[in-house]
C-alpha positions, -999 to 999 in steps of 0.1 A, spaced: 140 291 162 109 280 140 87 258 152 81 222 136 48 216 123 31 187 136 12 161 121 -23 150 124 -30 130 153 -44 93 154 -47 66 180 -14 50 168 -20 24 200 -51 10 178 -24 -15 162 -36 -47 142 -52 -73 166 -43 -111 151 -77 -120 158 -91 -96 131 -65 -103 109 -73 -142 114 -110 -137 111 -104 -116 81 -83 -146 67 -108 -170 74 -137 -150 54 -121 -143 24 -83 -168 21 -79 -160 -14 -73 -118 -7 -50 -124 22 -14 -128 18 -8 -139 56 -25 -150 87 -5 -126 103 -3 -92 101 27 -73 89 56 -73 116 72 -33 125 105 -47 104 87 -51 73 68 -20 80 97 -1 84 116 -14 54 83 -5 34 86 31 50 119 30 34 114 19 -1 89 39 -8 100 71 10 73 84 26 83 112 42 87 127 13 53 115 -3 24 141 -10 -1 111 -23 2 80 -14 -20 47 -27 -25 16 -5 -37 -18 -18 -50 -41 4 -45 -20 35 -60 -53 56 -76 -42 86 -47 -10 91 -14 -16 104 6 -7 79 -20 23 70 -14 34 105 25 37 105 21 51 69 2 81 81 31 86 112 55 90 82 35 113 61 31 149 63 4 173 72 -7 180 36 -4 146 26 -34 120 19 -35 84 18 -59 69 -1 -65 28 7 -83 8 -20 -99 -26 -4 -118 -52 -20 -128 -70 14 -162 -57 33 -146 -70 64 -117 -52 62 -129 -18 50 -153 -16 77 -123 -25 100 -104 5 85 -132 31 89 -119 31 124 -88 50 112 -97 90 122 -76 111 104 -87 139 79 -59 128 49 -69 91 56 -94 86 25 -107 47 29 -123 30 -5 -141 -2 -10 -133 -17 -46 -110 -32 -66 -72 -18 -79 -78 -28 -116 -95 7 -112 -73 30 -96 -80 61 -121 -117 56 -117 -111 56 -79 -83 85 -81 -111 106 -100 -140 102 -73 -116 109 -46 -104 141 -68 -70 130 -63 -41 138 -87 -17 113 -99 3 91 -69 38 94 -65 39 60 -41 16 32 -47 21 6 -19 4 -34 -25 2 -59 2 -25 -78 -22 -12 -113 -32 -6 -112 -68 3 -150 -61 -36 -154 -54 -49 -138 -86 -56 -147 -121 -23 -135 -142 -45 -117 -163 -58 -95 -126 -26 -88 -115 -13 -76 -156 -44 -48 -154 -41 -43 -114 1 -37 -129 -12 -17 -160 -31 2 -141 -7 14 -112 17 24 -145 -4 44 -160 -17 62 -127 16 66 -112 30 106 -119 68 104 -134 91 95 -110 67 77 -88 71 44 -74 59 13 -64 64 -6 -36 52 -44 -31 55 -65 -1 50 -97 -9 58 -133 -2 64 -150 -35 76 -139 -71 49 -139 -89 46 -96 -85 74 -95 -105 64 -115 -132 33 -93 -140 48 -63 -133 82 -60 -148 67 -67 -183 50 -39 -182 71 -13 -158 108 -29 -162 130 -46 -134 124 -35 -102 152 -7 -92 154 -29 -57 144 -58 -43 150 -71 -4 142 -96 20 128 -91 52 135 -120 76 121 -105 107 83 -112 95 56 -142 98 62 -154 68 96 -138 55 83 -114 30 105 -97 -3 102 -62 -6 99 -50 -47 104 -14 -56 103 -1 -94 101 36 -104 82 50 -131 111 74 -156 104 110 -152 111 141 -132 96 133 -95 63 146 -85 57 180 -77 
């Protein structure tokens, strides 16, 4: 019988503390979709959409102070890396506390993910995940932060946004079509929709 190859260990009990998350709110509102961090539910319906287990790289946008980074790393393989992109000091510092050696943490801002994909030396994503509030941003931010996640995306990749109004869909689908799925997860502070488009092509290698 062969033996299963485990994954890179992390304290997985260091979930999201609501204060953080709050404080993190109150410093910077307009980056911050919710006072509340992201419920297991909608973490697991992420998981889903964006099929992680069978992800090699993975993007996060506005990881927050790491939840959801956290239970995307207990998906992902051993050879797998995560790269989170966040434009709050608060919050990156937060995620520096996240030890795991395919865990790459970035301060910045997504209108330049193939700038940040180069300095990290990391190929083409096949999942981009956003938690960011496109509802918070300028039309014109969230049509590059859109363009941008196109264009960097490998064919076949996807991405997956979590968020709690329409307006992701409005900058996005002009430039990367209708979304392939779209569902609503109840079980969350606030309810949250759950967008998924794919970019045409073979999948990733």
């Amino acid at each position: 019988m062969g033996m299963e190859t485990s994954r890179p260990k992390y304290d997985a009990s260091r979930r999201t503390s609501p204060a953080s998350f709050f404080r993190g709110f109150l410093r910077e509102p307009a980056q911050v979709g919710s006072v509340i961090p992201s419920s297991r539910f909608l973490e697991n319906r992420i998981v889903e959409a964006a099929d992680l287990s069978s992800a090699r790289r993975v993007v996060e946008l506005g990881p927050g102070t790491g939840g959801t980074t956290r239970t995307f790393l207990s998906h992902l393989g051993p050879e797998a890396r995560l790269l989170s992109i966040e434009l709050s000091p608060f919050f990156h510092e937060l995620l520096e506390e996240i030890s795991d050696p395919r865990f790459i943490n970035h301060l910045g801002s997504a209108e330049y993910l193939a700038d940040i994909l180069a300095r990290h030396q990391m190929e083409s994503p096949d999942v981009v995940i956003s938690g960011i509030p496109f509802s918070k941003m300028p039309e014109a931010v969230g049509t590059r932060i859109a363009r941008s996640i196109h264009e960097s995306l490998c064919e076949g990749g996807r991405f997956v946004a979590y968020q709690f109004r329409r307006h992701v869909a409005q900058v996005t689908s002009p430039v990367m079509g209708e979304p392939v799925s779209c569902s609503l997860e109840l079980w969350n502070i606030p309810p949250m929709r759950v967008y998924c488009w794919g970019k045409p092509g073979a999948a990733c290698g």
